[in-house]
TILUMFI-686989 format. One record per residue (C-alpha): residue number from 1; residue in three letters; chain; x, y negated, z. Coordinates in nm, 4 decimals, decimal comma, padded with zeros to 6 digits. Layout:
N
r num NUM; residuo ALA; cadena A; east X; north Y; up Z
...
//
This chain:
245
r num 1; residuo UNK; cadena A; east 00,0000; north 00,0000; up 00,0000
r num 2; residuo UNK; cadena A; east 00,2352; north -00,2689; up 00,0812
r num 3; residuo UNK; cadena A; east 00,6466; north -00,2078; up 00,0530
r num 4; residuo UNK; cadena A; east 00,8969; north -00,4742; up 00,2104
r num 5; residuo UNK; cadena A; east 01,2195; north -00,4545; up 00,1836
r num 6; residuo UNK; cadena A; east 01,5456; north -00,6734; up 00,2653
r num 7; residuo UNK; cadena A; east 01,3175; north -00,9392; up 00,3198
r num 8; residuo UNK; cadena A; east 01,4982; north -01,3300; up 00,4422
r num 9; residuo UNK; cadena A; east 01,3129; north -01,6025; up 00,5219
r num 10; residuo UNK; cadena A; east 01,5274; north -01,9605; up 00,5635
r num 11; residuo UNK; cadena A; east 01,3940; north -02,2872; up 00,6268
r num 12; residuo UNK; cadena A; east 01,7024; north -02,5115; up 00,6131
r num 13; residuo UNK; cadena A; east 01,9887; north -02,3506; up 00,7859
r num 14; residuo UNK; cadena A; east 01,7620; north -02,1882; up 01,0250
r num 15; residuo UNK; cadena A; east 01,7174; north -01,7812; up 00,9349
r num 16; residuo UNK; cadena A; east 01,3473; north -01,7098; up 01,0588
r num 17; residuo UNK; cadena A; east 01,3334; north -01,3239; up 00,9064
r num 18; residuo UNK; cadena A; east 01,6229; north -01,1123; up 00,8683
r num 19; residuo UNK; cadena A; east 01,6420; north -00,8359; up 00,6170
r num 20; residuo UNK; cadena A; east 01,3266; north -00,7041; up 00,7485
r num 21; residuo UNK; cadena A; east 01,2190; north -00,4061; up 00,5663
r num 22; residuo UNK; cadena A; east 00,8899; north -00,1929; up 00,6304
r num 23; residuo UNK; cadena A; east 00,6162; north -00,0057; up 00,4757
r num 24; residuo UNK; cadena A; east 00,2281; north -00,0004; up 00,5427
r num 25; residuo UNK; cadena A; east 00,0208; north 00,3037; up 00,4338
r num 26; residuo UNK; cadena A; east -00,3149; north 00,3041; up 00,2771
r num 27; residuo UNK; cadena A; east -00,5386; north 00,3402; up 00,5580
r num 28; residuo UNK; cadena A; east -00,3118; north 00,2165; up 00,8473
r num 29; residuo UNK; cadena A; east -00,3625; north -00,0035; up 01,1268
r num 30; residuo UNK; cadena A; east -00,0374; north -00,1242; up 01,2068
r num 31; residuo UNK; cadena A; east 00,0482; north -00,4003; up 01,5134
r num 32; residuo UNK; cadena A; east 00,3607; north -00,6492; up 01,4931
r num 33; residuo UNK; cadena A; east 00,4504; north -00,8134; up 01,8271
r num 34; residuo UNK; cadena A; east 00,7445; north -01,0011; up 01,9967
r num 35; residuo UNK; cadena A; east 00,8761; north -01,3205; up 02,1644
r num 36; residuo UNK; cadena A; east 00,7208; north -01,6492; up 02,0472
r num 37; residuo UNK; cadena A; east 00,9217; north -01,7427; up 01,7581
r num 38; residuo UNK; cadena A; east 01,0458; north -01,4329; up 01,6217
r num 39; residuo UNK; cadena A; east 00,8757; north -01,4438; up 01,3169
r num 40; residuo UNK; cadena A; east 00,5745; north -01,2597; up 01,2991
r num 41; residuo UNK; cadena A; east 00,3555; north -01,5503; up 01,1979
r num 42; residuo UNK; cadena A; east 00,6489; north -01,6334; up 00,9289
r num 43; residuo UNK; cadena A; east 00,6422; north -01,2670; up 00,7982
r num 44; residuo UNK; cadena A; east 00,2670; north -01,2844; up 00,7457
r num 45; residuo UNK; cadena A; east 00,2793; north -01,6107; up 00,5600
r num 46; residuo UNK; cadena A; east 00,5484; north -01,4413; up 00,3205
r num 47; residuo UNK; cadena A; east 00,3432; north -01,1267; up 00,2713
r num 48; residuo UNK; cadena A; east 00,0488; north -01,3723; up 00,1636
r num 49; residuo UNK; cadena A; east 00,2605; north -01,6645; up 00,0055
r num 50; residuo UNK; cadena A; east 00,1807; north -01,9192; up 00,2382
r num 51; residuo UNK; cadena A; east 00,5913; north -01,9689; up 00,2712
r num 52; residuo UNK; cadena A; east 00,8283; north -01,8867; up -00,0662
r num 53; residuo UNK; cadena A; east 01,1072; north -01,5924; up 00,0499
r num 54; residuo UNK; cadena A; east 01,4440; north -01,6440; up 00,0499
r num 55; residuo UNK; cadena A; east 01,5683; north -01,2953; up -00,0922
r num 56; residuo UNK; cadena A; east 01,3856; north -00,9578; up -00,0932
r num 57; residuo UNK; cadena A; east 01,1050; north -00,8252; up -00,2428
r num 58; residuo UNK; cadena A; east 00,7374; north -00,7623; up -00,1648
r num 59; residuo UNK; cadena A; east 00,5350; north -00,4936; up -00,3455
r num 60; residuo UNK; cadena A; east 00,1821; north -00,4813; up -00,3056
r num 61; residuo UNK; cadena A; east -00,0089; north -00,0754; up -00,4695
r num 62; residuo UNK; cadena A; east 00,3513; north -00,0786; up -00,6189
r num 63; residuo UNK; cadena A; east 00,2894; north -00,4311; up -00,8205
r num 64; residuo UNK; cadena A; east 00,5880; north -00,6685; up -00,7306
r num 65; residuo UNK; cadena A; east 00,4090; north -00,9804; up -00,5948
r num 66; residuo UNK; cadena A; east 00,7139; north -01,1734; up -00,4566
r num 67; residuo UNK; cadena A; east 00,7102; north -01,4572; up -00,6602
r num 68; residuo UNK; cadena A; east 00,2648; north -01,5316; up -00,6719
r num 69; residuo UNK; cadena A; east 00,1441; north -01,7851; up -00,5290
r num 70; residuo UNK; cadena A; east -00,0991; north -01,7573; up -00,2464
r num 71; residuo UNK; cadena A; east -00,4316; north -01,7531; up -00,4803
r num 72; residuo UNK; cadena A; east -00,3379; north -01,5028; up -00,7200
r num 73; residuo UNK; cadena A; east -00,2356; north -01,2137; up -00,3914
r num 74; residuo UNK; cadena A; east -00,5598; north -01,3154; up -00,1866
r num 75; residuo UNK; cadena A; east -00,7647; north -01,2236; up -00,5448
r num 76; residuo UNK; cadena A; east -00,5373; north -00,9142; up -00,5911
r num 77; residuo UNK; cadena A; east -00,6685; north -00,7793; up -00,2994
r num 78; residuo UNK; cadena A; east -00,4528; north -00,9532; up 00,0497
r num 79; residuo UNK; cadena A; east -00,6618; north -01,1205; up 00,2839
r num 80; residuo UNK; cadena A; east -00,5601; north -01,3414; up 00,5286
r num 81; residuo UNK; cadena A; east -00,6910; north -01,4433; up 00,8698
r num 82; residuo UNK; cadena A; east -00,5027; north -01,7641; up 01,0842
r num 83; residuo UNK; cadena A; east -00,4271; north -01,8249; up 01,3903
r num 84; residuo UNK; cadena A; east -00,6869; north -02,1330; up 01,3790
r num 85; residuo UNK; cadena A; east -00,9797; north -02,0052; up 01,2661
r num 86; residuo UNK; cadena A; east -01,0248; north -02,1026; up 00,9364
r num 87; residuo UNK; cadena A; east -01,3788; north -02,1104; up 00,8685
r num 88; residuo UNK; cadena A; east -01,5858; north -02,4686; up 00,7722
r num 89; residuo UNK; cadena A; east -01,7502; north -02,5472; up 01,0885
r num 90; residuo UNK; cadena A; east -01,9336; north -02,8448; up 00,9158
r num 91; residuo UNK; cadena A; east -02,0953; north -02,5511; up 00,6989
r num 92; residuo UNK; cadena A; east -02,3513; north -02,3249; up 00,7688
r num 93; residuo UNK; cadena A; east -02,2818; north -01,8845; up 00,8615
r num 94; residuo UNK; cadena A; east -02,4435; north -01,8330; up 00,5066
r num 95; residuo UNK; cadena A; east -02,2413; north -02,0865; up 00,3310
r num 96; residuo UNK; cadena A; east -01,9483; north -01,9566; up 00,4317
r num 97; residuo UNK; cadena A; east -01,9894; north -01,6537; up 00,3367
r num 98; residuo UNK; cadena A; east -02,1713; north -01,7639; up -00,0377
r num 99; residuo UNK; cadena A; east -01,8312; north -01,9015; up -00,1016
r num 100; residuo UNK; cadena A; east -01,6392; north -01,6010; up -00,0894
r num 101; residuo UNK; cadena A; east -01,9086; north -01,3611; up -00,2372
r num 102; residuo UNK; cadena A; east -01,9142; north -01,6383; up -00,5243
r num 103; residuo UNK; cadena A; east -01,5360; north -01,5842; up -00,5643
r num 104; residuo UNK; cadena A; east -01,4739; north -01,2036; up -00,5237
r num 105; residuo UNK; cadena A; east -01,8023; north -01,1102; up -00,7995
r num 106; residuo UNK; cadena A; east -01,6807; north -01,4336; up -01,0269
r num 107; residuo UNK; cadena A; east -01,9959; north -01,5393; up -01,0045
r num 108; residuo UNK; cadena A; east -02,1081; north -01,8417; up -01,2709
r num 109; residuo UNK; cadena A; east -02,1504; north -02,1575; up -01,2077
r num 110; residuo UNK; cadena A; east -02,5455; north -02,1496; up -01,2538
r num 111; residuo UNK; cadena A; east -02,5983; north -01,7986; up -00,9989
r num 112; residuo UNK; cadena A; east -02,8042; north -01,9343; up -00,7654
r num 113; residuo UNK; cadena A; east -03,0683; north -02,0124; up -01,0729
r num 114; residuo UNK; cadena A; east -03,0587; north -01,6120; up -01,1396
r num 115; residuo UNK; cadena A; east -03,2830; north -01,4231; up -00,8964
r num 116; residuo UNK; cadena A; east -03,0780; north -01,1298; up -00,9865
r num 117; residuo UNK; cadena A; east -02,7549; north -01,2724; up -00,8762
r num 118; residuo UNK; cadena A; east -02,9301; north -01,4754; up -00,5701
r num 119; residuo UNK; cadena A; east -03,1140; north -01,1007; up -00,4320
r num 120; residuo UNK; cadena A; east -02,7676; north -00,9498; up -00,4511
r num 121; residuo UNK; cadena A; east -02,5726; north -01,2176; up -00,2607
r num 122; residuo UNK; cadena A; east -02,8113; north -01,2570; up 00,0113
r num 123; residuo UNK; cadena A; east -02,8083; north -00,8293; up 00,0537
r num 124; residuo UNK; cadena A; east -02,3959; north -00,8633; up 00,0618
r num 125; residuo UNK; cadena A; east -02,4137; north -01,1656; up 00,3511
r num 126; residuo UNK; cadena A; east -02,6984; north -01,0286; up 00,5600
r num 127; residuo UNK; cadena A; east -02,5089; north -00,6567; up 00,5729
r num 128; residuo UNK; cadena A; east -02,1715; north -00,8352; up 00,6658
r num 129; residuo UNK; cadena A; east -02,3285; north -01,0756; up 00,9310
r num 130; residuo UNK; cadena A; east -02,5373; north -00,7461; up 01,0655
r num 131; residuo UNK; cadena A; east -02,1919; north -00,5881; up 01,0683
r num 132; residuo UNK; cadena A; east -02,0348; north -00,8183; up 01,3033
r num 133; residuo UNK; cadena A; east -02,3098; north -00,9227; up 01,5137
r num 134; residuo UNK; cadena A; east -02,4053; north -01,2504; up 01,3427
r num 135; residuo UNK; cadena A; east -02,7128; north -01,2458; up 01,1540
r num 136; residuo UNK; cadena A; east -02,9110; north -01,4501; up 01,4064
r num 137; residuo UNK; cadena A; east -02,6854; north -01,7407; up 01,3568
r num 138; residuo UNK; cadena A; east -02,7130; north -01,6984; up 00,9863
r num 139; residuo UNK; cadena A; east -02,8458; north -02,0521; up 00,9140
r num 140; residuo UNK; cadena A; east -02,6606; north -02,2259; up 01,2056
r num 141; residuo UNK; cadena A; east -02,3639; north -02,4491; up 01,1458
r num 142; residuo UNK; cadena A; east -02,0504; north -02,2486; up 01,2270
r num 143; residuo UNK; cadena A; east -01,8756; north -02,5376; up 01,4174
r num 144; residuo UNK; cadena A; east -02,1677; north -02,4236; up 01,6935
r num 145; residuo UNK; cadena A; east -02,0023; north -02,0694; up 01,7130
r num 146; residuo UNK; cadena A; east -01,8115; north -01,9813; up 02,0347
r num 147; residuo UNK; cadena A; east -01,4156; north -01,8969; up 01,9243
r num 148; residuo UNK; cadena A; east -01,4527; north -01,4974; up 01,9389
r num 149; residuo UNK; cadena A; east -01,7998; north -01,5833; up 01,7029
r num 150; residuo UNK; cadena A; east -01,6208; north -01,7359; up 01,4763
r num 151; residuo UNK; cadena A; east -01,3173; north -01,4839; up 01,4520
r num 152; residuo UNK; cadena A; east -01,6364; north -01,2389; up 01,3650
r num 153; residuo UNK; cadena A; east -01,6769; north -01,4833; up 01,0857
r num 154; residuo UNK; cadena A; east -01,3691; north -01,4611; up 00,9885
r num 155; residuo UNK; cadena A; east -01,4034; north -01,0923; up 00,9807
r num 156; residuo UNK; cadena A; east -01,7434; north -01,0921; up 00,7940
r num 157; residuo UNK; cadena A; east -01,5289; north -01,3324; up 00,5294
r num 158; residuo UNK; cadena A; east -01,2301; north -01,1079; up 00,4798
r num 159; residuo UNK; cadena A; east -01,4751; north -00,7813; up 00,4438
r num 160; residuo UNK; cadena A; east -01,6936; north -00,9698; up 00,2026
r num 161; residuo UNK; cadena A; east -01,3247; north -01,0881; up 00,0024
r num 162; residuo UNK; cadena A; east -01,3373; north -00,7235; up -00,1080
r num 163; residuo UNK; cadena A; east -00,9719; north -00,6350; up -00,0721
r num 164; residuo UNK; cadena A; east -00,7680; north -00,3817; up 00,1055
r num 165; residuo UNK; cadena A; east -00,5252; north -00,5239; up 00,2648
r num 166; residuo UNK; cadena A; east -00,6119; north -00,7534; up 00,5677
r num 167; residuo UNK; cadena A; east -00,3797; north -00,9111; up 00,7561
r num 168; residuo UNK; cadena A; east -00,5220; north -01,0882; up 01,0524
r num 169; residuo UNK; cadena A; east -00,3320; north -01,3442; up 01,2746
r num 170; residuo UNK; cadena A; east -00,3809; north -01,3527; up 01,7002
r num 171; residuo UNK; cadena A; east -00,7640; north -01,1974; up 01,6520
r num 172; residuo UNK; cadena A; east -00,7775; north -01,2808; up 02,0650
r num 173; residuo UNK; cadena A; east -00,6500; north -01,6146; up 02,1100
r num 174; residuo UNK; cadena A; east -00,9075; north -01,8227; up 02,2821
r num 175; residuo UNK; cadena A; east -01,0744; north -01,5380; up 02,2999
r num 176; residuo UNK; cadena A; east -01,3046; north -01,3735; up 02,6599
r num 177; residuo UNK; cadena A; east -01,2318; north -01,0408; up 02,7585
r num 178; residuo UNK; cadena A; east -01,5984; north -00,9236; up 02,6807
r num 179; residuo UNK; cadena A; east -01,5585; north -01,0613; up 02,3291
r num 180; residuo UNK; cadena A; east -01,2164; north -00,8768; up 02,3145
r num 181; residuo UNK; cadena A; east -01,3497; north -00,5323; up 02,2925
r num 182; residuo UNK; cadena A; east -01,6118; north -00,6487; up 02,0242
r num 183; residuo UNK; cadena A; east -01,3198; north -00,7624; up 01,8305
r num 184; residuo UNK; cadena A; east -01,1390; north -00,4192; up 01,8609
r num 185; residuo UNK; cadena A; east -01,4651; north -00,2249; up 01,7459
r num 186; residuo UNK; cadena A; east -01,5055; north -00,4716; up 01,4248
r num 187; residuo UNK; cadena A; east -01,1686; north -00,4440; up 01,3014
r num 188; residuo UNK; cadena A; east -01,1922; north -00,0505; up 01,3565
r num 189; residuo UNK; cadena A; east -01,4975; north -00,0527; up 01,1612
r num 190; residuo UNK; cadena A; east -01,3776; north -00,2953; up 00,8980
r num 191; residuo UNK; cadena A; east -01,0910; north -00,0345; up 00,8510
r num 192; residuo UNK; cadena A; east -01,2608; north 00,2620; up 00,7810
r num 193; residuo UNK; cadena A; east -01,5410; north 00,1259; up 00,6203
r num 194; residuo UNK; cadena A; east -01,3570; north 00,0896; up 00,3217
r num 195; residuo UNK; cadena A; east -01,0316; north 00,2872; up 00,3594
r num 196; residuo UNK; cadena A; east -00,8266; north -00,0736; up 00,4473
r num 197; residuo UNK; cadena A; east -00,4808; north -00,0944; up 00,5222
r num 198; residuo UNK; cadena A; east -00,4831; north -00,3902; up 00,8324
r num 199; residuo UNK; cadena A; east -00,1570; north -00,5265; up 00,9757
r num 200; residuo UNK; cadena A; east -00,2580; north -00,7211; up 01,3187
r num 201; residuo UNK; cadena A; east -00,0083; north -00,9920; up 01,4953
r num 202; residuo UNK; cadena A; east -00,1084; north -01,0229; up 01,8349
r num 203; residuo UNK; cadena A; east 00,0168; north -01,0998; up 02,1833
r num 204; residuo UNK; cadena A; east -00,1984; north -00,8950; up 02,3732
r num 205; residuo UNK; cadena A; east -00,0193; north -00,5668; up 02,4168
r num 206; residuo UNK; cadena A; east -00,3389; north -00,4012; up 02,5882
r num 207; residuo UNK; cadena A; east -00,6235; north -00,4868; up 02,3427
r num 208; residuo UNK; cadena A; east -00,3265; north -00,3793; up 02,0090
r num 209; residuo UNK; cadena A; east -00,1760; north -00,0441; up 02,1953
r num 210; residuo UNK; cadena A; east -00,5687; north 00,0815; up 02,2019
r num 211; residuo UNK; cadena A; east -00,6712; north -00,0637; up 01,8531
r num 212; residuo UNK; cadena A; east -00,3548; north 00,0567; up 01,6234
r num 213; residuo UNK; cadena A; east -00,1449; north 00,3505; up 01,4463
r num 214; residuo UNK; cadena A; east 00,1789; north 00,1855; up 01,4418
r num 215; residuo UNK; cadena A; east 00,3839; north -00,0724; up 01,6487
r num 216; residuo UNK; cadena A; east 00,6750; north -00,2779; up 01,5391
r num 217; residuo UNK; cadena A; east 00,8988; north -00,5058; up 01,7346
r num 218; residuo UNK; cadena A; east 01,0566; north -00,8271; up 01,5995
r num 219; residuo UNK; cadena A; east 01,3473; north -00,9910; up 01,7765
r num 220; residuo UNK; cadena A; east 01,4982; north -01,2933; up 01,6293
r num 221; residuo UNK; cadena A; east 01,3480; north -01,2038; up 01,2584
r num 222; residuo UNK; cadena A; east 01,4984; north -00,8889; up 01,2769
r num 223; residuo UNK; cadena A; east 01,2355; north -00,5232; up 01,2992
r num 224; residuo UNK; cadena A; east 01,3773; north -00,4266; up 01,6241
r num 225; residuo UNK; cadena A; east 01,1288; north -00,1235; up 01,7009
r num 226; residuo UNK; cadena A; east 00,8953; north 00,0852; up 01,5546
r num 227; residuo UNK; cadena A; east 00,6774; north 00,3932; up 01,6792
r num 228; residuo UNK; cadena A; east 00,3558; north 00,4892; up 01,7800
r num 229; residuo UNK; cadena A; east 00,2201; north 00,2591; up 02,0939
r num 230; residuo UNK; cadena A; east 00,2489; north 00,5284; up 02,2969
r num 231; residuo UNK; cadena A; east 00,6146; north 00,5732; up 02,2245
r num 232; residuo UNK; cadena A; east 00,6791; north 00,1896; up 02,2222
r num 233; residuo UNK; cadena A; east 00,4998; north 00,0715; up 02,5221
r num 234; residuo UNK; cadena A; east 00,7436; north 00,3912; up 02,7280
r num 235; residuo UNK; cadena A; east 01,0721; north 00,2404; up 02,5663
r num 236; residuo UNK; cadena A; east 01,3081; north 00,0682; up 02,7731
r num 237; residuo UNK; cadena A; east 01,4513; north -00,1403; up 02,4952
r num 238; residuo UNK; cadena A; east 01,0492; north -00,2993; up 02,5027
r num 239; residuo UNK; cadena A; east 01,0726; north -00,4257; up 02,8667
r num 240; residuo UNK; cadena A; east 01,4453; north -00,5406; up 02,7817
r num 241; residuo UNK; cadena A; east 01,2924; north -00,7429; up 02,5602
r num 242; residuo UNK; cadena A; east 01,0262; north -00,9528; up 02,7606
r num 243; residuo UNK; cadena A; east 01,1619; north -00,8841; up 03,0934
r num 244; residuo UNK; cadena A; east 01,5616; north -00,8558; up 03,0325
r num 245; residuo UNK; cadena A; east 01,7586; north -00,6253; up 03,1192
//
């Protein structure tokens, strides 16, 4: 599904990822944590094309997508949640979904003239606000939303994008507890509803060691660790890296 390899990220003279190289399978939930500032922010950007790579290569279903711009890997099939959630708040549940149900069927211009086309965009938003819990607010403004509502959103958005590749940024920030473990169950579902490969940045080692396949450690920009969370929350080298040694 995705291949990285010798990846480097610079921004001046300052080396954010260092020939990090990994691979996501089809299907996989995998979890990237690690020390504020050690690039696991950065290293999502580059898989999406939010930042331009230094050196290294990115191949996405075995297409090289290194040098596309942001657009063209988010219609190939990489979707992309931030840290902020980016939704339009000044814009209604159902809007915000229209938008990207417009985009991923390439919809024309005049759709919403076309019964046809209107009957089957309303059937793809009510199913993915029913899937995360939303359809009651479907015609409320989403700046009224609390911030794990709106992460549902987010989630409703990225399933709607139609790709298979997700990669979702801090899920829990702002986030209660309660809303937490509706979080977990959505991105579960999101994943095996249609096969998706889902690579998760998070800081919360709890709700991530209970949600995914895979862990990897960065330290510095460098992939310092890698196992199942089982194996990674029992190695030292993991405490010696929050707690020192």
């Amino acid at each position: 599904m995705l291949t990285v390899e010798k990846l480097f990220v610079k921004f001046g003279k300052s080396v954010i990822l260092d020939d990090v190289s990994l691979e996501i399978k089809k299907g996989e939930m995998v979890g990237i944590i690690g020390p504020n500032g050690c690039g696991k922010t950065t290293f999502l950007n580059a898989v999406s094309g939010f930042v331009p790579t230094t050196s290294g290569s990115i191949l996405y279903n075995d297409e090289d997508v290194t040098k596309w711009p942001a657009f063209k890997r988010a219609k190939s099939g990489i979707g992309r949640s931030f840290q902020s959630a980016g939704v339009f708040r000044e814009m209604t549940l159902e809007e915000n979904l229209t938008i990207a149900v417009e985009h991923t069927h390439h919809y024309p211009w005049w759709w919403k003239f076309s019964p046809q086309y209107k009957s089957v965009a309303d059937e793809l938003i009510d199913e993915a606000l029913e899937s995360v819990g939303l359809h009651a607010h479907k015609h409320s403004l989403a700046g009224v939303l609390s911030g794990g509502q709106l992460r549902l959103l987010e989630l409703a958005r990225l399933k709607l994008s139609g790709g298979d590749l997700m990669l979702i940024d801090e899920p829990t920030a702002g986030v209660s507890p309660a809303m937490r473990k509706i979080l977990g169950e959505t991105i579960q579902k999101l994943a095996k509803e249609g096969d998706r490969s889902i690579v998760i940045v998070e800081h919360d080692m709890k709700f991530l060691f209970n949600l995914v396949d895979r862990v990897i450690v960065f330290v510095e920009g460098k992939k310092y660790l890698e196992g199942k969370p089982e194996d990674v929350q029992k190695d030292k080298r993991l405490q010696e890296v929050y707690f020192g040694s």
